[in-house]
C-alpha positions, 0 to 999 in steps of 0.5 A: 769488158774492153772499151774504146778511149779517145786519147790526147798525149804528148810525145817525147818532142813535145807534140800532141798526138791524138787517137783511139785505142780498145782497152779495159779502162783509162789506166791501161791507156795511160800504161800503153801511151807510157810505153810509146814515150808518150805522157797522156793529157786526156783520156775518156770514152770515145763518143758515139751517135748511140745513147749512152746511159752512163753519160748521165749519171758518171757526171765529174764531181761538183766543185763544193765537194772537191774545195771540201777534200782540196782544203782538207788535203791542203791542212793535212799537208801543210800540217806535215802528214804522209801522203798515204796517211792523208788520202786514207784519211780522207778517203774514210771521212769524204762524204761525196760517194765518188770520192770515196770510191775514187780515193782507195784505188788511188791509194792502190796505184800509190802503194804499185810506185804511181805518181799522185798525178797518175793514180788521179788521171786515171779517174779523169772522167770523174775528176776536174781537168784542172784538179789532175793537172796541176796536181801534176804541176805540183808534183813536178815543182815540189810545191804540192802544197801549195798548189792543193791550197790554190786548188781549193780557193779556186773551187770554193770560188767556182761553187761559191759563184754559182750558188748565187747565181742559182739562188738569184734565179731560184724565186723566178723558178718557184714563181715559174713552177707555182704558175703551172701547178695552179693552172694545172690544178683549175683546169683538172678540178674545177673546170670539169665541174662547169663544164658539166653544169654547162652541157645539162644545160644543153647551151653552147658556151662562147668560144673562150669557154670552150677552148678552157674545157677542151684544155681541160679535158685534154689534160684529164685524158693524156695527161701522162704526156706532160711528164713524157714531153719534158723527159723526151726534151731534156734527152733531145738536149743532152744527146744534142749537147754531145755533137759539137754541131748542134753544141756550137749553135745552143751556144750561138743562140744563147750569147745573142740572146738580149739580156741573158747573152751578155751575163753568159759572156760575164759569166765566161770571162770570169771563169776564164780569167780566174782558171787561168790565174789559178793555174799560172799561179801554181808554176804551170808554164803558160802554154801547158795552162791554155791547153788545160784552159781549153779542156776545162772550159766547158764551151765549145766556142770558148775552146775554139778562141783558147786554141786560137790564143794557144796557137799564136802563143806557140808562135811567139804572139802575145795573148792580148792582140789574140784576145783583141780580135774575140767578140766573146771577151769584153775590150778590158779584158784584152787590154788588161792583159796586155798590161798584166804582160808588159808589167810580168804580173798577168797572174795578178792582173788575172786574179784582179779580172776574175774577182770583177767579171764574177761580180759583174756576173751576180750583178747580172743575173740578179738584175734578170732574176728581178725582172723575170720576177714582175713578168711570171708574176703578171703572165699567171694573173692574166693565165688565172684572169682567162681561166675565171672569165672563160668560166664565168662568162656563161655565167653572166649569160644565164643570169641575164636570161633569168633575169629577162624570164620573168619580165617577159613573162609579165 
C-alpha cells in the first residue's frame, strides 16, 4: 500500500533538496530521487498529528545488537571473506529479529547490483543514521573495513555508556517501585481491616484517619485507573515527542532542571564529541559529517546548534568560535577544538573529549542515583509512618476511654 515519505537529498550541485512523495516504500524513493540525479540522505514516513501505532514498536535497533553484528562483520572482512558470503552468514547467526529480517533483502538488493549502502538505506527506519553512512563512506573510500571496525567501537561505547548510566539509576528505581507497592499493598489490605472495626464502633475517626480510608477505599473501588493513568501519560509524551514545539520544551525543562540538567548536558557533549570523532575518523569530509551529526543527535536543540555550526562551517568559520557562543556545550569543549583545529588532529582531540564527558557523565548520574536514594528511602519512612499513625491514633483514643471507664465508674 502506498505511503507518504519525507525525503531529504542531494542533487548533482551539492544542494539539499527536501520534499514528499507517495511510494510503496523507502526503496522506491531512493529509486525515483536517482532518477532526478539526486542521491537521498534521509528517508522515512511523513508525520502526521494522527497516532500511529507503528511508531511504537518499529523503533531503530539498540546499540548492543548493532556493535555485535558490526565487530562480526568487521572479522569476517578483515579475515578476507566475500561481502555475500558475510551478510549470509550473519544473517542465519544474528540474534536481533530485525536484523534478521533486514540482512536478507539486502543481500537481494546486493544480488540486483545495489551498493551495500543503497541496499542498508532503504531500512533507515530501522538502522542508525550513522551506521548508513559511513557505510557509504567506507564504500566510497575503499576502506570498508576499517570503517565497520570504528562502527563497532563507537557502538560498543554507546551501550557500554548507557548501561551505566541505566544500572547507576536502576536502585533508586526499584527503591521508587518498592515505595508504592508497599503502600499500595497497606492501603488495600490492611486498612479496610480498621476501617471496618472503626465504623461497628459508630465513632468518627480524626481527620488523618479518614483521609487514609478514603484513599483506601478509592484505590479498592477504581483501582483499575492506576494502570489507565500511567498508560494515557506515556501516549501523551510520545505523541508530544513527535511535534517539535512541545520536543523543544521537554528539552528546555529537562536542561534547567538542577542537577539532572548539567548531566544531560555531559551526557550530550559526549555523544556529540564521540559521533563526531567517529565519523571524521572514517574519512567522511567534515561538513558531510555535521550533516549525519545532526540527523543522529536525537535532540531537537542539539540539531538546531549542529545546523548553526554547519552553516558557518559552509561559510568558511571554524567550528569552535560557533560552538563558543552555545549555552548547551561546556567553554572546554569550544576551546579544545580550536586547539584540535590549529593542531589538524580534531579527530583526535575529539576522541580525547569524548572519552572525558562520558566519564564526567557516569560520574554525574552516579552521584544523582546516590542522592536520589536516602531521599525515596526517607519519603517511604514517612508515607508508611502517616499510614501506621493515621491507623492507630483511634486506637489510642479507644484505649484512654477504656481506661477512663472503670475509674469513672468507682
Amino acid at each position: 500500500m502506498p505511503q507518504v515519505f519525507s525525503y531529504k537529498a542531494r542533487n548533482l550541485s551539492g544542494q539539499m533538496v527536501c520534499g514528499k512523495i507517495k511510494c510503496s516504500g523507502p526503496g522506491a524513493v531512493a529509486a525515483l530521487l536517482r532518477e532526478k540525479n539526486c542521491f537521498a540522505v534521509e528517508i522515512k514516513p511523513a508525520r502526521s498529528a494522527v497516532f500511529e501505532g507503528s511508531r511504537f514498536f518499529n523503533s531503530k535497533i539498540d546499540a548492543n545488537s548493532m556493535a555485535v553484528f558490526c565487530r562480526m562483520f568487521s572479522a569476517m572482512l578483515d579475515a578476507g571473506a566475500p561481502l555475500l558470503h558475510c551478510l549470509n552468514i550473519l544473517a542465519r547467526q544474528t540474534e536481533n529479529r530485525r536484523l534478521t529480517r533486514i540482512l536478507p533483502e539486502v543481500i537481494t538488493c546486493l544480488e540486483q547490483g545495489k551498493s551495500l549502502s543503497e541496499a542498508f538505506r532503504v531500512h533507515q527506519g530501522r538502522l542508525p543514521e550513522i551506521f548508513i553512512n559511513m557505510i557509504a563512506t567506507g564504500e566510497i573510500s575503499g576502506t570498508l573495513e576499517q570503517v565497520v571496525a570504528r562502527l563497532a567501537a563507537h557502538f560498543e561505547k554507546e551501550h557500554r555508556s548507557r548501561g551505566k548510566i541505566r544500572s547507576a539509576m536502576t536502585y533508586p528505581l526499584l527503591v521508587a517501585i518498592m515505595m508504592l507497592v508497599s503502600v499500595i499493598g497497606i492501603l488495600v489490605f490492611v486498612v479496610p481491616v480498621f476501617s471496618g472495626m472503626f465504623e461497628s464502633m459508630g465513632a468518627e475517626p480524626p481527620l488523618p484517619t479518614r483521609i487514609v480510608i478514603s484513599m483506601s477505599s478509592a484505590l479498592a473501588s477504581y483501582w483499575y485507573l492506576i494502570p489507565l493513568f500511567f498508560a494515557v501519560m506515556y501516549l501523551v509524551l510520545q505523541w508530544a515527542s513527535a511535534w517539535k514545539s512541545s520536543n523543544m520544551a521537554m528539552n528546555r525543562i529537562l536542561l534547567r532542571l538542577p542537577f539532572l540538567g548539567k548531566a544531560a548536558r555531559m551526557a550530550i557533549t559526549a555523544r556529540f564529541t564521540q559521533t563526531l570523532a567517529t565519523l571524521l575518523m572514517s574519512g567522511m569530509p567534515l561538513m558531510q559529517s555535521l550533516e549525519v551529526m545532526e540527523n543522529v543527535s536525537g535532540n531537537i536543540l542539539v540539531a538546531q546548534e549542529i545546523n548553526k555550526v554547519r552553516i558557518n562551517v559552509g561559510e568558511g568559520e571554524r567550528i569552535a568560535p560557533v560552538l563558543k557562543k552555545s549555552s548547551l556545550f561546556p567553554p572546554m569543549v569550544s576551546h579544545m577544538i580550536a586547539v584540535g583545529e590549529e593542531t589538524g588532529r580534531l579527530d583526535d582531540i575529539l576522541e580525547r573529549l569524548a572519552v572525558y564527558y562520558e566519564e564526567e557523565t557516569e560520574r554525574l548520574f552516579a552521584g544523582l542515583s546516590n542522592l536520589i536514594e536516602p531521599v525515596l528511602i526517607a519519603a517511604m519512612g514517612i508515607i508508611v509512618a502517616f499510614v501506621a499513625f493515621s491507623i492507630y491514633l483511634p486506637l489510642f483514643g479507644m484505649a484512654d476511654v477504656m481506661q477512663a471507664g472503670p475509674g469513672g465508674g468507682m
